[in-house]
C-alpha positions, 0 to 999 in steps of 0.5 A, spaced: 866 138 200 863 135 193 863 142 191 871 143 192 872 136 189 868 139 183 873 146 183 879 142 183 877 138 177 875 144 173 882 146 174 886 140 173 882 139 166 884 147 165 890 146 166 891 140 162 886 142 156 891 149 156 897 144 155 901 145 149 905 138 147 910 143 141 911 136 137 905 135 136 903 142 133 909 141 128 907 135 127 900 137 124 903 143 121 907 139 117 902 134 115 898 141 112 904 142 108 904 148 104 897 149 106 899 151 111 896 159 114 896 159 121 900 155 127 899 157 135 904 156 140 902 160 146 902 156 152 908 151 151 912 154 155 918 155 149 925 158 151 927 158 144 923 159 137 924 152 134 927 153 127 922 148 124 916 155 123 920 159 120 920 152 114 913 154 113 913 159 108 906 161 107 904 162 114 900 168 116 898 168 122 903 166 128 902 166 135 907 165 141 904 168 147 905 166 154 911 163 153 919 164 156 922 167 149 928 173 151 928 173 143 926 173 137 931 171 131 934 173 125 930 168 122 923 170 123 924 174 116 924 168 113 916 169 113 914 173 108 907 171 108 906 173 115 901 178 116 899 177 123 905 176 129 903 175 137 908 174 142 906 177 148 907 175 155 913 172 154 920 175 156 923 179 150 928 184 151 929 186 144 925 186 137 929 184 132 931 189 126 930 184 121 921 184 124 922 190 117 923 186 113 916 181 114 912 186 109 906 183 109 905 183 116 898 187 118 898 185 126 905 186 131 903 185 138 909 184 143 905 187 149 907 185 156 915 184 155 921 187 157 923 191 150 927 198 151 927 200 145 923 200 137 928 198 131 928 204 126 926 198 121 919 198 124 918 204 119 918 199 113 912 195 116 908 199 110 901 194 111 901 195 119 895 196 121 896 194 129 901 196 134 901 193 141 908 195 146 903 196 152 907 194 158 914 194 155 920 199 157 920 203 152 923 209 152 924 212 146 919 212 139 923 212 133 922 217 128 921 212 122 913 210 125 912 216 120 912 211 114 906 207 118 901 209 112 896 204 115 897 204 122 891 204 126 891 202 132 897 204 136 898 201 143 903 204 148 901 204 154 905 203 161 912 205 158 917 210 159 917 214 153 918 221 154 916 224 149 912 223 142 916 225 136 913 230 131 913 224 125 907 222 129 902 227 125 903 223 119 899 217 120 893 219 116 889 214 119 890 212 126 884 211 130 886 210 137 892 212 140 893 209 146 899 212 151 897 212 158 902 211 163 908 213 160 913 220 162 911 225 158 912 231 160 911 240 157 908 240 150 906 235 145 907 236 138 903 241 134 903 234 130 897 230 134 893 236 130 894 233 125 891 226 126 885 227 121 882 220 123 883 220 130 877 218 134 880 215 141 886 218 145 889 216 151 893 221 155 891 218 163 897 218 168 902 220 162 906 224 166 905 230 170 903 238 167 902 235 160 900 240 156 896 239 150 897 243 143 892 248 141 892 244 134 887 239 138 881 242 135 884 240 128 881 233 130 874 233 127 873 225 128 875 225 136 870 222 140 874 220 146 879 224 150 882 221 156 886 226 161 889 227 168 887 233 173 893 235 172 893 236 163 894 243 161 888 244 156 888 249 151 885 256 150 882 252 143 878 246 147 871 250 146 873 249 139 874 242 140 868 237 136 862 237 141 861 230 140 868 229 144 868 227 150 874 229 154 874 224 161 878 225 167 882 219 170 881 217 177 874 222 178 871 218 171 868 225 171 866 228 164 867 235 163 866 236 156 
């Protein structure tokens, strides 16, 4: 009895240390003025972004996830400064096309909403170095991420996407491609052979008979290939660098 005492308390203070009083956190923001670099506003239960964060003009550093929040507003191109920029977990149905316009922002993270689409204007985010729209409805990817010069880590699993546009073999730099459940379908782009810093690429449950480009053996840095039974290798595989390691979702069985 002690012991589901103890339990229930536990989570009562869980609970309470996990609260988020909004005019506090603004009230403290605003005490640190023009010093002010990071505020979070995750768990507070926000329908609407309070018009006061976008006042605060050197933050870098903004995070609103586990809120009620459906959008984000013209406004958040106030924030010049802003280099990282969380708002997941909450109920966004779109992003914003003036997001293009935070130059500066390194981090996007918007995984676990309900987004269908990516603005075009994405592309003009040339310092992104981290993409997350894992668990959205995306159907489409716009041919402007081509210009994501310093994209590293591109997250898009569990959408709906249907195919990868060609501008995907111009991100020299990325490293980790994730696109696991999504609906892809026939042959991906010769492009991905192009990917020279891939090292993790992420096909799993990405749509039935996927076919992989000959071009895969291009990709000298892969370590780690995920698949389906049902993906199409290419006649190049045994080309492929011996230190990838090509595993089979489901099985978890290691064929290269």
């Amino acid at each position: 009895m002690k012991k589901y005492f103890k339990l229930i308390l536990f989570f009562l203070l869980s609970i309470s240390f996990l609260s988020c009083s909004v005019s506090k956190k603004l009230e403290h923001a605003r005490n640190k003025g023009e010093k002010l670099r990071k505020l979070n506003l995750g768990w507070c239960k926000l329908t609407e972004i309070p018009q006061e964060v976008f006042e605060f003009s050197n933050l870098e550093v903004l995070r609103l996830y586990k809120n009620r929040l459906e959008t984000i507003p013209p406004e958040i191109e106030k924030l010049k400064n802003l280099k990282k920029l969380t708002v997941s977990s909450n109920r966004l149905k779109s992003i914003p096309p003036e997001i293009g316009n935070l130059w500066q922002l390194e981090e996007l993270i918007l995984k676990y909403n309900k987004i269908k689409e990516i603005p075009p204007e994405i592309g003009m985010l040339e310092k992104l170095i981290l993409m997350d729209l894992e668990s959205n409805y995306i159907a489409s990817i716009p041919i402007e991420i081509g210009y994501l010069n310093n994209l590293t880590y591109l997250y898009l699993s569990r959408n709906n996407i249907t195919e990868l546009p060609h501008q995907i073999g111009m991100l020299e730099n990325l490293e980790y491609l994730r696109f696991g459940q999504n609906d892809l379908s026939g042959l991906l782009p010769d492009e991905l052979g192009e990917l020279s810093s891939l090292v993790e690429l992420d096909l799993t449950k990405s749509g039935i008979m996927v076919r992989l480009p000959e071009t895969l053996e291009n990709l000298r840095n892969l370590e780690y290939l995920y698949i389906d039974k049902t993906t199409i290798l290419p006649y190049s595989m045994h080309r492929i660098t011996p230190r990838c390691k090509i595993i089979v979702s489901n099985t978890l069985r290691l064929i290269y």
